[in-house]
C-alpha positions, 0 to 999 in steps of 0.5 A: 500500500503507498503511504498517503504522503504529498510527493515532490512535483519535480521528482515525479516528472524526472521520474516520468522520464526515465522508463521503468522509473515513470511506473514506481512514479504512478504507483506513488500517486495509485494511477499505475493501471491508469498509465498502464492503459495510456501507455498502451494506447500510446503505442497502438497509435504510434504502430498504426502512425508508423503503418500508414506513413511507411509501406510495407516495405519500409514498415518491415524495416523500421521495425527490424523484421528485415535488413535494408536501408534506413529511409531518410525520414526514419528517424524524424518520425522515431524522434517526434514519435517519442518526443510527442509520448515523453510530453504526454507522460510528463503533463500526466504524471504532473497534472496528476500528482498535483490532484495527489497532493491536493487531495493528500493536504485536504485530508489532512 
């Protein structure tokens, strides 16, 4: 069970950005089955982005199923594709950890 304590903004959104970190972070704040979900949704629409830009061709090569050449805008969408995901991570966890905390100095 987490203990009902406030916990740190900034420590959570550093949290958030470190992969396995970011799930203890929401475990602190009881949303870790909600982050689970999100991040799960997070990677259907990033699959089916990268299904519809690339053929199937280069869909097999961006994800390693054969060997080829990399296109020139493979990573632009890699880079953008994670960035877009690490946003959306951060606002959550800060967005909920601030309903934590209020929620936390209310009982109090």
């Amino acid at each position: 069970m987490v203990k009902k304590e406030p916990v740190s903004i900034n420590w959570q959104t550093l949290f958030a950005i470190i992969p396995i970190i970011g799930l203890w972070a929401c475990y602190r704040i009881e949303k870790l089955r909600l982050y689970l979900i999100v991040i799960i949704a997070m990677l259907a629409v990033e699959f089916y982005i990268t299904l519809m830009i690339f053929d199937e061709q280069d869909f097999d090569c961006f994800w390693g199923l054969i060997e080829c050449e990399q296109t020139p805008y493979e990573p632009l969408v890699m880079y953008l594709e994670t960035v877009v995901s690490f946003a959306i991570s951060i606002v959550l966890i800060r967005k909920w950890t601030r309903e934590w905390n209020s929620k936390i100095s209310k009982n109090s």
